[in-house]
C-alpha positions in Angstrom: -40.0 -59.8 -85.8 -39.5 -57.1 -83.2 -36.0 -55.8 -82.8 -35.1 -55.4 -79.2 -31.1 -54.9 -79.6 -31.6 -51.3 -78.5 -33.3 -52.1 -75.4 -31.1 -53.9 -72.5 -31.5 -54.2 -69.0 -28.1 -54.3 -66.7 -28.5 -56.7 -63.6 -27.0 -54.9 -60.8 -26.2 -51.1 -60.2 -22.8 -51.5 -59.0 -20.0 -49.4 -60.3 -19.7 -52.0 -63.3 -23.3 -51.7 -64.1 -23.5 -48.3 -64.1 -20.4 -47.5 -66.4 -22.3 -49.9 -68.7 -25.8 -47.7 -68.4 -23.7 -44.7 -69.0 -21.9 -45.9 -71.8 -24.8 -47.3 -73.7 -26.5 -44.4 -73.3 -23.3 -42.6 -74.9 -24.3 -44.9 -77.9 -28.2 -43.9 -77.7 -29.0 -47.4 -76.3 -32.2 -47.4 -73.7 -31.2 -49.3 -70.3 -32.5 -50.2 -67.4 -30.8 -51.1 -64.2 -32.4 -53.5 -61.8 -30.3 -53.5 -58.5 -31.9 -55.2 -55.4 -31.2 -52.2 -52.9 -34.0 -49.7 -52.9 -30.9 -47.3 -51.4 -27.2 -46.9 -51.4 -25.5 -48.5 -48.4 -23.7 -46.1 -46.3 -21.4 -49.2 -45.1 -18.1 -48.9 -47.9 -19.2 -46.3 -49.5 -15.6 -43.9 -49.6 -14.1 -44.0 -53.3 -11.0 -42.4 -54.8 -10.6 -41.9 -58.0 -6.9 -41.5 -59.3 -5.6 -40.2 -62.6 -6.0 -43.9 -63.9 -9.4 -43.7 -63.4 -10.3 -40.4 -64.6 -9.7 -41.8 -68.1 -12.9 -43.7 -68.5 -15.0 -41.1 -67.1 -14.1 -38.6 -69.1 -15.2 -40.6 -72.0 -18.7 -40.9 -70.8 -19.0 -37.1 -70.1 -18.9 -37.7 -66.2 -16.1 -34.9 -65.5 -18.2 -32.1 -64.8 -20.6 -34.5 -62.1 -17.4 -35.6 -60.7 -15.8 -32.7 -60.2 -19.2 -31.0 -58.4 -19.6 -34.2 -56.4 -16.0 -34.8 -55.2 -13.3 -33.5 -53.2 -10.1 -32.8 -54.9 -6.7 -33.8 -53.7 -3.9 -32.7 -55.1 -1.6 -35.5 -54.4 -2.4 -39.4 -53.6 -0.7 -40.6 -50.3 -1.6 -44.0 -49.0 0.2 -44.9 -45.8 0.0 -47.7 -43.6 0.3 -47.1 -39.8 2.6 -44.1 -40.0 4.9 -45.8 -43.0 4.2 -43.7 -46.1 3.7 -46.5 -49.1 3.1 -44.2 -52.1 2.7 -40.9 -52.4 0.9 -39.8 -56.0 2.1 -36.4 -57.0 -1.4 -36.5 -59.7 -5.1 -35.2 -58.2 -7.1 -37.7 -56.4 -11.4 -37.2 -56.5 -12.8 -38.2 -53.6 -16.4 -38.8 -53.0 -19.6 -41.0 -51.6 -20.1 -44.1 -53.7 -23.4 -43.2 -54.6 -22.8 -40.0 -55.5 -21.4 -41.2 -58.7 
């Protein structure tokens, strides 16, 4: 019998499904991602990345990509009408969605 375990193929080439692809790749696993868009959507496509976030990245050797792909704030401030909410002191990345 065949052994397949190092082949797998990720349904959908979201955010989720690509962590997945990068980690198992990490691990020397072959993937494929199928994802029904032939392009990235420009509609939603803002992400920030706080220190939180940064984390998981940085264990799949993303840092450098993100870094040349992102703008980098040096504080977090999210605000609602002119209210300040939270302000981050920590860097915030920046970028297109599909530039990740």
């Amino acid at each position: 019998m065949d052994d397949f375990s190092s082949h797998i193929g990720i349904i959908g080439g979201g955010i989720a499904g690509f962590t997945l692809g990068c980690t198992l790749k990490k691990y020397g696993i072959n993937t494929v991602i199928f994802e029904k868009e032939s392009m990235a959507s420009e509609s939603g496509a803002g992400i920030s990345i706080s220190p939180n976030g940064v984390i998981p990245l940085e264990h799949l050797d993303l840092m450098d990509h993100l870094k040349s792909n992102s703008y980098k704030s040096q504080k977090g401030i999210l605000k609602y009408k002119s209210e300040l909410l939270l302000e981050m002191p920590s860097p915030v990345y920046s970028m297109n969605r599909r530039d990740l």
